[in-house]
PDB file of N, CA, C and O in Angstrom:
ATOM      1  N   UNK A   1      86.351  56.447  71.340  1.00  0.00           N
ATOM      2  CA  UNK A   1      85.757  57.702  71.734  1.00  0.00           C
ATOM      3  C   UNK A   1      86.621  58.853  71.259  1.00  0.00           C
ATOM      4  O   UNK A   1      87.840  58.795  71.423  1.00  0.00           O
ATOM      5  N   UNK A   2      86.055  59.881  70.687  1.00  0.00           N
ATOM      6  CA  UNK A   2      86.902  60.872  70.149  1.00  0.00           C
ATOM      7  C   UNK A   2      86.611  62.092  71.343  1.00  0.00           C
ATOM      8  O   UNK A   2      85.599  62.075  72.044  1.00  0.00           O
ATOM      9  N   UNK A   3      87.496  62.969  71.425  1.00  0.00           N
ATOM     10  CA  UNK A   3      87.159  64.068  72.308  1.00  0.00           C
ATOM     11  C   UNK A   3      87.473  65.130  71.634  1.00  0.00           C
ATOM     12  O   UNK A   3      88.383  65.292  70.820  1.00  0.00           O
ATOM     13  N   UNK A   4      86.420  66.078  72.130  1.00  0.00           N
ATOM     14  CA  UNK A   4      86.383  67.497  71.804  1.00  0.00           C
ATOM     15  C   UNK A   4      87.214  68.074  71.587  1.00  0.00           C
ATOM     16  O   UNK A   4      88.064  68.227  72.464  1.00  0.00           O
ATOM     17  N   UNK A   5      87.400  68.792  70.054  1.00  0.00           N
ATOM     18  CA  UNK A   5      88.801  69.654  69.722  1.00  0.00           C
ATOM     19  C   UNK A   5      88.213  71.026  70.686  1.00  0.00           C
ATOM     20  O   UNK A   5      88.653  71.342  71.791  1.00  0.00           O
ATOM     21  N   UNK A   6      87.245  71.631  70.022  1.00  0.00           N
ATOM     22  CA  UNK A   6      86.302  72.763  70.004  1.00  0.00           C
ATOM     23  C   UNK A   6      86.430  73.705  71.154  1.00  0.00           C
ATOM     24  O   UNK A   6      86.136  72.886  72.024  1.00  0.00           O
ATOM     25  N   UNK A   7      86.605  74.592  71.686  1.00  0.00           N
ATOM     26  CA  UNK A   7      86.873  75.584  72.737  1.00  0.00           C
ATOM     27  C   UNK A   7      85.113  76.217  72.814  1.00  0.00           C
ATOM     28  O   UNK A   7      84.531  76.481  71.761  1.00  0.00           O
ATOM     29  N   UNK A   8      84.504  76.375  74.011  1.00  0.00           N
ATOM     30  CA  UNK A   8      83.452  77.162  73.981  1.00  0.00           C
ATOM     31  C   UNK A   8      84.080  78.404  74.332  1.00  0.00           C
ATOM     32  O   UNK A   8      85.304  78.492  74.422  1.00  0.00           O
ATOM     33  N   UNK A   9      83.079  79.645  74.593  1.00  0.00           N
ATOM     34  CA  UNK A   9      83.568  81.357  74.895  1.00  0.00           C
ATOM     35  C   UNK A   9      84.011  81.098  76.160  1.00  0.00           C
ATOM     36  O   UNK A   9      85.123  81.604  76.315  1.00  0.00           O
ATOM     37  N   UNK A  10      83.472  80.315  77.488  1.00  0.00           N
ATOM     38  CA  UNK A  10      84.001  80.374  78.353  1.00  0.00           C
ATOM     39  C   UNK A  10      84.950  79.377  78.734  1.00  0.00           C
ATOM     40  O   UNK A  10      84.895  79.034  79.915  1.00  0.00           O
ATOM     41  N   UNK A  11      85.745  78.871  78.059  1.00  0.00           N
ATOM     42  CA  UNK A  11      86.971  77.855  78.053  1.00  0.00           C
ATOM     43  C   UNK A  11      88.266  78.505  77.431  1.00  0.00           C
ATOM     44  O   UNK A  11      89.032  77.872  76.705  1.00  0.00           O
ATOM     45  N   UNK A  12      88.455  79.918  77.806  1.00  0.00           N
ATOM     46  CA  UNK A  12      89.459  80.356  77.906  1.00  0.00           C
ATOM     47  C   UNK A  12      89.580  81.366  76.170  1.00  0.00           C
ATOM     48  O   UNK A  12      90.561  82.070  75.929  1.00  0.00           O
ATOM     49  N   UNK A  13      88.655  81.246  75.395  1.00  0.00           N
ATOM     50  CA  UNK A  13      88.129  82.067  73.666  1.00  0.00           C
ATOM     51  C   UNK A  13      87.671  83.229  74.557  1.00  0.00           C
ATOM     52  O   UNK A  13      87.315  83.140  75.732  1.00  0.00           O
ATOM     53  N   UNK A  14      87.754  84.557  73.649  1.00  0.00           N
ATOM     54  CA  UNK A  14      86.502  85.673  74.250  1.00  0.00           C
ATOM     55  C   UNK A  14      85.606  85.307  72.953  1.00  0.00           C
ATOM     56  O   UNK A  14      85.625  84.751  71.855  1.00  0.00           O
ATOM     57  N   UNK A  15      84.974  85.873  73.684  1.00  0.00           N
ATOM     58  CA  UNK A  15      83.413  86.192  72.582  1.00  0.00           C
ATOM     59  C   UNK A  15      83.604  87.251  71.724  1.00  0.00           C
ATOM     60  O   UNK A  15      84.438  88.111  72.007  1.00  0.00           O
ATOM     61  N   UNK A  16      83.090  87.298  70.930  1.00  0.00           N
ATOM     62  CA  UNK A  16      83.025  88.423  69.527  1.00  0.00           C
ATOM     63  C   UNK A  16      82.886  89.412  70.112  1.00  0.00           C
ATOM     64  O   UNK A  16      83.653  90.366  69.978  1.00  0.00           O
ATOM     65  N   UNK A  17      81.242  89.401  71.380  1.00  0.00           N
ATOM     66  CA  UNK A  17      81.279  90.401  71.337  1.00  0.00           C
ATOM     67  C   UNK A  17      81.918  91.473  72.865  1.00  0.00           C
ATOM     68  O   UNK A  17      81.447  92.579  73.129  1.00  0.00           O
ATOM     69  N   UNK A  18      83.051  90.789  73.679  1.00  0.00           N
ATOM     70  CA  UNK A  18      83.849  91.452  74.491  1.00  0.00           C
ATOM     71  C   UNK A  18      84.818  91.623  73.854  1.00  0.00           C
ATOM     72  O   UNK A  18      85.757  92.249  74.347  1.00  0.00           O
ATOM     73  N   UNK A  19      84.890  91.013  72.303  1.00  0.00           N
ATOM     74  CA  UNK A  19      86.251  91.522  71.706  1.00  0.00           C
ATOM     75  C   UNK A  19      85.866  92.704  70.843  1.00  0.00           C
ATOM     76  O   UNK A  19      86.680  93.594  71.091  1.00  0.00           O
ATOM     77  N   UNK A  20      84.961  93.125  69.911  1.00  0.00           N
ATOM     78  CA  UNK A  20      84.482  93.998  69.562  1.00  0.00           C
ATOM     79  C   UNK A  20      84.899  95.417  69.677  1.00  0.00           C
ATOM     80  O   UNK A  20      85.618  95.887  68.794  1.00  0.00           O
ATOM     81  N   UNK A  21      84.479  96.216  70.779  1.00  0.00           N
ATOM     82  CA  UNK A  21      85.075  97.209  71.145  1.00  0.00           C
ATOM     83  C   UNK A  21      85.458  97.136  72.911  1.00  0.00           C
ATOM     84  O   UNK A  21      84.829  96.984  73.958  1.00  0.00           O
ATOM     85  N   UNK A  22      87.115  97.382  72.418  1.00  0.00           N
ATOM     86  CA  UNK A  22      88.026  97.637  73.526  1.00  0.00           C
ATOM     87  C   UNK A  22      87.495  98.162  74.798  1.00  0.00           C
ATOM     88  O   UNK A  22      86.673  99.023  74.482  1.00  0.00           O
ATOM     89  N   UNK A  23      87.558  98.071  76.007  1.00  0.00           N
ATOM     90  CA  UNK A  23      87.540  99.548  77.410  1.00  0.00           C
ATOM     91  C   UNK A  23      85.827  99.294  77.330  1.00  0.00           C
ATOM     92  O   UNK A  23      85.319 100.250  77.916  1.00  0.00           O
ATOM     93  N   UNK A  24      84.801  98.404  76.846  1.00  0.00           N
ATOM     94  CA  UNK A  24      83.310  98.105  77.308  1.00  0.00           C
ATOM     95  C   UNK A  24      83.600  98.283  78.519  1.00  0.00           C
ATOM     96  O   UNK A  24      83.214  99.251  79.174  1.00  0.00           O
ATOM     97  N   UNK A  25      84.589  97.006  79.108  1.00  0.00           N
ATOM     98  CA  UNK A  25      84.461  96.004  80.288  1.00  0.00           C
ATOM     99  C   UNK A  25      84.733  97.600  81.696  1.00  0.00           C
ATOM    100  O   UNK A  25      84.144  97.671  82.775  1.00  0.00           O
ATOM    101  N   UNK A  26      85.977  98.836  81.039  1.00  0.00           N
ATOM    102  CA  UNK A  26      86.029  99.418  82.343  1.00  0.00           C
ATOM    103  C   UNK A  26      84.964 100.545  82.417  1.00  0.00           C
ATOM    104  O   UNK A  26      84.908 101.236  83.434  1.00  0.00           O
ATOM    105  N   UNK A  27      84.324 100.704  81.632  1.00  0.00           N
ATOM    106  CA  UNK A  27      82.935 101.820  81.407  1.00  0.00           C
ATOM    107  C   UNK A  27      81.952 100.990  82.305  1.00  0.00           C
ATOM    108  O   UNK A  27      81.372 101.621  83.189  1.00  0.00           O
ATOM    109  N   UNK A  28      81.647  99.377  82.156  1.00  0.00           N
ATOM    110  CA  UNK A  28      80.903  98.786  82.913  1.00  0.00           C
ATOM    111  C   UNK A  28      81.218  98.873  84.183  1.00  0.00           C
ATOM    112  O   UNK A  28      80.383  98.910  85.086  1.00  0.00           O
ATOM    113  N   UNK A  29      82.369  98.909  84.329  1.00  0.00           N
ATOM    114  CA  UNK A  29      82.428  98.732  85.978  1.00  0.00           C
ATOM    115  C   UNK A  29      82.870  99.972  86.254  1.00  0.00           C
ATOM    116  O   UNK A  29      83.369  99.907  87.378  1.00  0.00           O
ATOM    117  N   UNK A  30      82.956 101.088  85.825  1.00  0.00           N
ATOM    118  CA  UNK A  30      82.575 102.399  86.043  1.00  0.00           C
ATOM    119  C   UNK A  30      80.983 102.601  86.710  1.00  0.00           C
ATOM    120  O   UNK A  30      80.494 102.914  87.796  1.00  0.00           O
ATOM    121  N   UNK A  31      80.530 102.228  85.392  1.00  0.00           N
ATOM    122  CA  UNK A  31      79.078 102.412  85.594  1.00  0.00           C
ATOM    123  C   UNK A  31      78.211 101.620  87.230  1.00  0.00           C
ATOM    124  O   UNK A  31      77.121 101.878  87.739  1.00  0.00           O
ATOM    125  N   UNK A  32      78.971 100.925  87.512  1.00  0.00           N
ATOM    126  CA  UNK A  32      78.567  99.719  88.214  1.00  0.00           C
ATOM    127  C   UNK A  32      78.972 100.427  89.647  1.00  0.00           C
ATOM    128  O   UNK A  32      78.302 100.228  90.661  1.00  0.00           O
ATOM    129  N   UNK A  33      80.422 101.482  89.622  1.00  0.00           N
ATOM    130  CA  UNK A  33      80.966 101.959  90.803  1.00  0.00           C
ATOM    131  C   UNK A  33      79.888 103.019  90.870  1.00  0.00           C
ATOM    132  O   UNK A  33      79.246 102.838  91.904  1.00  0.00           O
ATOM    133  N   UNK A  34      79.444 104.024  90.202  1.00  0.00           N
ATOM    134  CA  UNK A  34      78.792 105.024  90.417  1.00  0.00           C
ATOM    135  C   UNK A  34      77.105 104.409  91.083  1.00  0.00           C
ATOM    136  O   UNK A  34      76.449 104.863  92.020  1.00  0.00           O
ATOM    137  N   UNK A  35      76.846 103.399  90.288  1.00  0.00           N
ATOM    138  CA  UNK A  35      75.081 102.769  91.194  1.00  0.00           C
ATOM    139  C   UNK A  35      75.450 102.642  92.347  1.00  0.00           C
ATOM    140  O   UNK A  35      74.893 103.281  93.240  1.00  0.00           O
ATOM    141  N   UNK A  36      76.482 101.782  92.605  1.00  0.00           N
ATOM    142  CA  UNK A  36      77.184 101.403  94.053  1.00  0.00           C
ATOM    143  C   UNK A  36      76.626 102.748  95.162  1.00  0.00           C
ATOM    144  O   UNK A  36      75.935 102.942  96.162  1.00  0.00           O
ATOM    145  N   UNK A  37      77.445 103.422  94.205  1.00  0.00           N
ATOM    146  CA  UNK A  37      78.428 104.906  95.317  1.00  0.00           C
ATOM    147  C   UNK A  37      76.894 105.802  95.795  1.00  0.00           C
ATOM    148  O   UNK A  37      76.618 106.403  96.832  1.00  0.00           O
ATOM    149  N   UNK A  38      76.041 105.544  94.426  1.00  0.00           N
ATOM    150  CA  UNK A  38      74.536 106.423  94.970  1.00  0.00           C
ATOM    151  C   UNK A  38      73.608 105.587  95.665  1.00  0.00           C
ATOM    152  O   UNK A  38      72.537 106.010  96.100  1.00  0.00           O
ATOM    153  N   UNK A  39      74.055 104.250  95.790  1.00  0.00           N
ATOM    154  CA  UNK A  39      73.303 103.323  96.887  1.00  0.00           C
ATOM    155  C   UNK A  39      74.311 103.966  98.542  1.00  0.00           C
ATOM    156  O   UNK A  39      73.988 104.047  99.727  1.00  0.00           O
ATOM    157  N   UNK A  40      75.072 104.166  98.079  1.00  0.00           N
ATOM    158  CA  UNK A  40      75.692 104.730  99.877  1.00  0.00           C
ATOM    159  C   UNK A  40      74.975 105.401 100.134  1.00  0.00           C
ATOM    160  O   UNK A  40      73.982 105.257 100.847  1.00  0.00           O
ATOM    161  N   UNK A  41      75.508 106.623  99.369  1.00  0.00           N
ATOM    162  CA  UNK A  41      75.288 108.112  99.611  1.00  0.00           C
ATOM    163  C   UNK A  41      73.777 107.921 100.166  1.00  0.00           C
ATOM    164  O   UNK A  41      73.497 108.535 101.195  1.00  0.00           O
ATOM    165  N   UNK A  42      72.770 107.103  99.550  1.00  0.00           N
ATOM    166  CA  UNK A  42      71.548 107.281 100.335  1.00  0.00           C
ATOM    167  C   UNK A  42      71.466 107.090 101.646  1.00  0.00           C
ATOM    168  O   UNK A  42      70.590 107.578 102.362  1.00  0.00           O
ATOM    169  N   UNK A  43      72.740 106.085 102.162  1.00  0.00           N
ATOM    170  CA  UNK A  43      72.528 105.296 103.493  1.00  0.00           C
ATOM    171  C   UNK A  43      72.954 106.606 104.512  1.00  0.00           C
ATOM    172  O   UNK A  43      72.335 106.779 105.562  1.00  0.00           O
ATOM    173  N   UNK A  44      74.052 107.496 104.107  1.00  0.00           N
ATOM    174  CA  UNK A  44      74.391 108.145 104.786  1.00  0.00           C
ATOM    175  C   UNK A  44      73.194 109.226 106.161  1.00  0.00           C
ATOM    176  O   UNK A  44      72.061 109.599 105.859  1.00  0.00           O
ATOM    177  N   UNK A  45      73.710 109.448 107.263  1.00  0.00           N
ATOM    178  CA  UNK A  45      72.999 110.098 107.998  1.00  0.00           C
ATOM    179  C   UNK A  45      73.613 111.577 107.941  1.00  0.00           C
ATOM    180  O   UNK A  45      74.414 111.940 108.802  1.00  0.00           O
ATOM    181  N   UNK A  46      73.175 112.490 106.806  1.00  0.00           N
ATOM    182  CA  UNK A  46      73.474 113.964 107.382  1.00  0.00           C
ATOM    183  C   UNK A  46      73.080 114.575 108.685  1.00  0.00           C
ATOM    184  O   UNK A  46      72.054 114.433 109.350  1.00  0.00           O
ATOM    185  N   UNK A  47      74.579 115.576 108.962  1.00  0.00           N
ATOM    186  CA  UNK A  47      74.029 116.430 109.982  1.00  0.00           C
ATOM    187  C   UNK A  47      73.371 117.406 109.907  1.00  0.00           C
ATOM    188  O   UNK A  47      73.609 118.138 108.947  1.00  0.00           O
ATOM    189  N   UNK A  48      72.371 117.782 110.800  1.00  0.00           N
ATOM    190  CA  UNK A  48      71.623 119.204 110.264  1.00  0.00           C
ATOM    191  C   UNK A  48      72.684 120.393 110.265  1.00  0.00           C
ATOM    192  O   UNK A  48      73.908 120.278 110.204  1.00  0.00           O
ATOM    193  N   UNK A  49      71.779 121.796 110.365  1.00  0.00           N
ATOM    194  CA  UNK A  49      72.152 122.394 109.915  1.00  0.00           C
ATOM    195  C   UNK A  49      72.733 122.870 111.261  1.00  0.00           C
ATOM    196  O   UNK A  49      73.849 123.383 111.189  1.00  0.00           O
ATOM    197  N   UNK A  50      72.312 122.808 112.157  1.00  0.00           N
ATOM    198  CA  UNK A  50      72.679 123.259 113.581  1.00  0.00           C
ATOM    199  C   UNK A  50      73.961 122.545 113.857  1.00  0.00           C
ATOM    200  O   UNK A  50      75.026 123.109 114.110  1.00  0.00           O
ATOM    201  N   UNK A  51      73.782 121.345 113.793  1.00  0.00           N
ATOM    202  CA  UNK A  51      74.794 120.290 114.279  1.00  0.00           C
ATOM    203  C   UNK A  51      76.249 121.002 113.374  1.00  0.00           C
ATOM    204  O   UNK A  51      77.450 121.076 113.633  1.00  0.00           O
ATOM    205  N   UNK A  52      75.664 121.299 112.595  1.00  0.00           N
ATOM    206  CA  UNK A  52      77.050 121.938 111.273  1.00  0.00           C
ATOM    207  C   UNK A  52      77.143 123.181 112.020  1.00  0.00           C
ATOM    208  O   UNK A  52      78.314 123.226 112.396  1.00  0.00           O
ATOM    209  N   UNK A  53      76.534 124.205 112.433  1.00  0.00           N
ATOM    210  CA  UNK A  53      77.089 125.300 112.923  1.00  0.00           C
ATOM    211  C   UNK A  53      77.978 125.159 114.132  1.00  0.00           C
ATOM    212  O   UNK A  53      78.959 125.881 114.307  1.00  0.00           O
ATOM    213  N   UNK A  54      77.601 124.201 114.964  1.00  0.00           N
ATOM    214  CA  UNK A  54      77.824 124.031 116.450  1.00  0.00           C
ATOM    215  C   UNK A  54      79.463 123.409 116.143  1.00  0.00           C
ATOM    216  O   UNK A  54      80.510 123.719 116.711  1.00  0.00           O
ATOM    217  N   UNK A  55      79.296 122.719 115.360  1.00  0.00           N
ATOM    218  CA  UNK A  55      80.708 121.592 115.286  1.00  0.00           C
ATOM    219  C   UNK A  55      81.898 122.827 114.459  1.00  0.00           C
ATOM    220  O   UNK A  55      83.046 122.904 114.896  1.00  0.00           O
ATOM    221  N   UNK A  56      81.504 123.601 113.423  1.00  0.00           N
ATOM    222  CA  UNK A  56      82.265 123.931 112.626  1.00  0.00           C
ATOM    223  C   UNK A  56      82.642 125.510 114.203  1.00  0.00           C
ATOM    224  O   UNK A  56      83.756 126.025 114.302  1.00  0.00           O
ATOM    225  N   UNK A  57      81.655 125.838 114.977  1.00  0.00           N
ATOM    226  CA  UNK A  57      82.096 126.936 115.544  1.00  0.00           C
ATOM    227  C   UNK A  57      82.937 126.470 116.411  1.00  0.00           C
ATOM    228  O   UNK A  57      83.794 127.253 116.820  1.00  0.00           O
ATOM    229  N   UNK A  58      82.922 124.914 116.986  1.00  0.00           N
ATOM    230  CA  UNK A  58      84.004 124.456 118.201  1.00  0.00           C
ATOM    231  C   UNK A  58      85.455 124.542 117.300  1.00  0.00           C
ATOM    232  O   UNK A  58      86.367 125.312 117.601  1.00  0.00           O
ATOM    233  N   UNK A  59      85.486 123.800 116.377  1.00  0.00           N
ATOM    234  CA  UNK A  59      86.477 124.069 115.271  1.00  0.00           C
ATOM    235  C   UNK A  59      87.440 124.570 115.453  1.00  0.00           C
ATOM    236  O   UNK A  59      88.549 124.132 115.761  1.00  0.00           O
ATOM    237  N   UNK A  60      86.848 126.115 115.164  1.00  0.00           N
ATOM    238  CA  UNK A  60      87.173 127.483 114.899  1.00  0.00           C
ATOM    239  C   UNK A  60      87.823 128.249 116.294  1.00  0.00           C
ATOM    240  O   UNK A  60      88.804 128.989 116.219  1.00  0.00           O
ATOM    241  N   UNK A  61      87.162 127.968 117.479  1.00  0.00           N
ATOM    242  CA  UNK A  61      87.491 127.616 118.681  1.00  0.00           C
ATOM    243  C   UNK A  61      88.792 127.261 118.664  1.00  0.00           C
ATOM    244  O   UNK A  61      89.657 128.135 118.718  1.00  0.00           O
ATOM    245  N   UNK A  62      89.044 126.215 118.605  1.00  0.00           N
ATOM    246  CA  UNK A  62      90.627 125.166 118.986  1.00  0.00           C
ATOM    247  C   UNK A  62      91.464 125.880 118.314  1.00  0.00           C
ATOM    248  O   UNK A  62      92.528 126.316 118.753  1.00  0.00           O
ATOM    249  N   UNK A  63      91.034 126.034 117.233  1.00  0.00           N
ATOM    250  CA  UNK A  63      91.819 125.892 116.639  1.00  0.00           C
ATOM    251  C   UNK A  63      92.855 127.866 116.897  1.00  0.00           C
ATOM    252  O   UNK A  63      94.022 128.070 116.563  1.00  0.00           O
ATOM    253  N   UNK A  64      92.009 128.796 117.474  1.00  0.00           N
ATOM    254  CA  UNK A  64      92.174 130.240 117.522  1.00  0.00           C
ATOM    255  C   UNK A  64      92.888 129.798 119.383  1.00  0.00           C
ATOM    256  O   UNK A  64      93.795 130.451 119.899  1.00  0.00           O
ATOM    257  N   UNK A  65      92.381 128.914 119.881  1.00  0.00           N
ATOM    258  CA  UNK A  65      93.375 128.147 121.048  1.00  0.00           C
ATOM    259  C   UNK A  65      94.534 128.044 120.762  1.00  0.00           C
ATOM    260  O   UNK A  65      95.453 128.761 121.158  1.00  0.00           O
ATOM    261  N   UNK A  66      94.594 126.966 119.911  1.00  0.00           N
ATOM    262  CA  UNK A  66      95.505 126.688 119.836  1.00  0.00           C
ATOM    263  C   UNK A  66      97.143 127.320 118.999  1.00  0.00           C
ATOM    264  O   UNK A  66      98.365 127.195 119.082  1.00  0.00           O
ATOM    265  N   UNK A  67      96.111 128.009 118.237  1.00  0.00           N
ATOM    266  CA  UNK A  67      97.590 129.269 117.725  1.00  0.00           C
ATOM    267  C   UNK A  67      98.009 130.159 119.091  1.00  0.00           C
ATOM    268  O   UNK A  67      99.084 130.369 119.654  1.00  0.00           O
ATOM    269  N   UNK A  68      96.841 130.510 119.301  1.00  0.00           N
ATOM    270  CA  UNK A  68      97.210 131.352 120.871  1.00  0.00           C
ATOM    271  C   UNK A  68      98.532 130.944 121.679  1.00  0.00           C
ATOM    272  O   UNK A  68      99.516 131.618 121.984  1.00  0.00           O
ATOM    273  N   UNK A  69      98.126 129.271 121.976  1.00  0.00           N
ATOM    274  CA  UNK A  69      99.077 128.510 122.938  1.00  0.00           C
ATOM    275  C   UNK A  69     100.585 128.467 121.936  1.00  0.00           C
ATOM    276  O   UNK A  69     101.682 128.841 122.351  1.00  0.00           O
ATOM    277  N   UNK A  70     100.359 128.015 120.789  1.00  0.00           N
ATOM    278  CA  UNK A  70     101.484 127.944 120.135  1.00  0.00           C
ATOM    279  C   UNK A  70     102.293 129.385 119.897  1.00  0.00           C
ATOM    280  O   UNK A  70     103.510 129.431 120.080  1.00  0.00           O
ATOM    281  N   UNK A  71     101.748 130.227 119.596  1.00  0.00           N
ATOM    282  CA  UNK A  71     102.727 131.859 120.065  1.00  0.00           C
ATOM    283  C   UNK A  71     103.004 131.754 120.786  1.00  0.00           C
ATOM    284  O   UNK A  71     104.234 131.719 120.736  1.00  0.00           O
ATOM    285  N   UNK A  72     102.461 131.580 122.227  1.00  0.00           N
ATOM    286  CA  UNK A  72     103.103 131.829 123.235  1.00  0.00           C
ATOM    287  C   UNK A  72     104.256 131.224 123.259  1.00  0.00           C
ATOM    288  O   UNK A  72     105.303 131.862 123.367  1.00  0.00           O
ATOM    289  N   UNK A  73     104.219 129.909 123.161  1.00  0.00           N
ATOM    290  CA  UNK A  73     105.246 128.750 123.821  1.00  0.00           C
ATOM    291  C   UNK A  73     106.429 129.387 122.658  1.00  0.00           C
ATOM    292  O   UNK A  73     107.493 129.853 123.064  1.00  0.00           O
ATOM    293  N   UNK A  74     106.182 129.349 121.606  1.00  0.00           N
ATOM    294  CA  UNK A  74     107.421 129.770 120.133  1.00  0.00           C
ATOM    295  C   UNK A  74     107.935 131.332 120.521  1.00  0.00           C
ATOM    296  O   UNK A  74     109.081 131.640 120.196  1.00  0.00           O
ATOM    297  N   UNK A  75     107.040 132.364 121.253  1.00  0.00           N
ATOM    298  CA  UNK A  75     107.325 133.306 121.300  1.00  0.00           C
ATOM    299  C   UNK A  75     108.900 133.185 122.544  1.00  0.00           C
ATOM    300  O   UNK A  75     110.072 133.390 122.228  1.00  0.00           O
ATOM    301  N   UNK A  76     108.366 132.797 123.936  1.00  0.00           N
ATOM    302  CA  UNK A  76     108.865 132.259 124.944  1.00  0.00           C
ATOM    303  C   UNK A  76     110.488 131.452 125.170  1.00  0.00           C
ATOM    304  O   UNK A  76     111.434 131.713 125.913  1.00  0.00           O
ATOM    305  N   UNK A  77     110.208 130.174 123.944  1.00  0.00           N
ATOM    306  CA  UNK A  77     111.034 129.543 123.295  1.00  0.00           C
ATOM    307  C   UNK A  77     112.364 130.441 122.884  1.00  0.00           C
ATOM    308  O   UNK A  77     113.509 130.482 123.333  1.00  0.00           O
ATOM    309  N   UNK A  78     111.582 131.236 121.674  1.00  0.00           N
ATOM    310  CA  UNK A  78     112.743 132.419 121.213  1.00  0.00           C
ATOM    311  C   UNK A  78     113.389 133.367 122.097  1.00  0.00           C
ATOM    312  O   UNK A  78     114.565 133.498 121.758  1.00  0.00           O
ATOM    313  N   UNK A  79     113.096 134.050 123.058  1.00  0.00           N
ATOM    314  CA  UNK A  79     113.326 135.109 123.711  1.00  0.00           C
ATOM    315  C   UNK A  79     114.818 134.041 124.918  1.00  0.00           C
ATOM    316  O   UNK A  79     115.974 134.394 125.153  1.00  0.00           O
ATOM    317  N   UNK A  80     114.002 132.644 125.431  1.00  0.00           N
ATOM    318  CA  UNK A  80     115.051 131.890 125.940  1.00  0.00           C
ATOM    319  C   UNK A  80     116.375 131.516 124.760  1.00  0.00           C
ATOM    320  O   UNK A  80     117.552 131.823 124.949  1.00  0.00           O
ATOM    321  N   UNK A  81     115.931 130.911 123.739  1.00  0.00           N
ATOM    322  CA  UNK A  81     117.367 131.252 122.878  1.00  0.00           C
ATOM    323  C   UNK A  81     117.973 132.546 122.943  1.00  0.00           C
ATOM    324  O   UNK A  81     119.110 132.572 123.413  1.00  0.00           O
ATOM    325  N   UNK A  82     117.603 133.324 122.677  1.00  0.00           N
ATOM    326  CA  UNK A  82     118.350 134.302 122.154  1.00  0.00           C
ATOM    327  C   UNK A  82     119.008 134.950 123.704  1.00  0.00           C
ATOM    328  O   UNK A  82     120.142 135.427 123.679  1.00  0.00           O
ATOM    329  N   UNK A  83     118.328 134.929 124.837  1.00  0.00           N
ATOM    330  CA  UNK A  83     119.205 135.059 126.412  1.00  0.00           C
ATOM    331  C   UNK A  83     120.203 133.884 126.448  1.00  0.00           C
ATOM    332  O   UNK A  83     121.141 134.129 127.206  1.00  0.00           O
ATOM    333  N   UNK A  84     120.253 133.031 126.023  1.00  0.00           N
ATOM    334  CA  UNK A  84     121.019 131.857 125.665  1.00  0.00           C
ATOM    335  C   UNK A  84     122.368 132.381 125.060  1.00  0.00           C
ATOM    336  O   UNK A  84     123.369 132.636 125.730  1.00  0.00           O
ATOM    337  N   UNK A  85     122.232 132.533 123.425  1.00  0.00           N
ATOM    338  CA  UNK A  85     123.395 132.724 122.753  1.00  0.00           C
ATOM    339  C   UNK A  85     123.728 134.472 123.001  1.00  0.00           C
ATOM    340  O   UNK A  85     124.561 135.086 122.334  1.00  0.00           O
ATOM    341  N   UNK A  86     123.032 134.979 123.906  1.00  0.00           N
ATOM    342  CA  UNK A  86     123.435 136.261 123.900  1.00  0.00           C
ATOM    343  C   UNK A  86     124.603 136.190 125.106  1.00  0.00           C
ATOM    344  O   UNK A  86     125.232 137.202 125.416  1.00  0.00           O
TER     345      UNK A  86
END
């Protein structure tokens, strides 16, 4: 019995034509990430437009809180140093 010298493409040879031109293979799976990414994007549940005002105005809220609280305490802070090293 004689055995096979011969290599097929998928026994470790490429094929002509993945050897051909270079960077196919990451354009394909480029291409492949972007179908992906617009199969999400459909799944996604946007918020309306309200839900966007309401959330972005609590936000804006805390966040005008929270500088508030933070002056104070930094303002407070300083005035005790400086009765400190004075």
């Amino acid at each position: 019995m004689a055995a096979k010298k011969g290599k097929t493409a998928g026994e470790g040879e490429k094929s002509e034509a993945s050897v051909a031109v270079p960077g196919v293979g990451k354009i394909k799976e480029f291409t492949e990430f972007l179908e992906l990414s617009k199969l999400e994007i459909k799944k996604v549940t946007w918020p309306t437009r309200k839900e966007t005002t309401v959330t972005s105005v609590a936000v804006l809220v805390l966040v005008l809180v929270m500088s508030l609280f933070l002056g104070i305490v930094d303002l407070g802070l300083s005035k005790l140093i400086q009765l400190i090293l004075s």
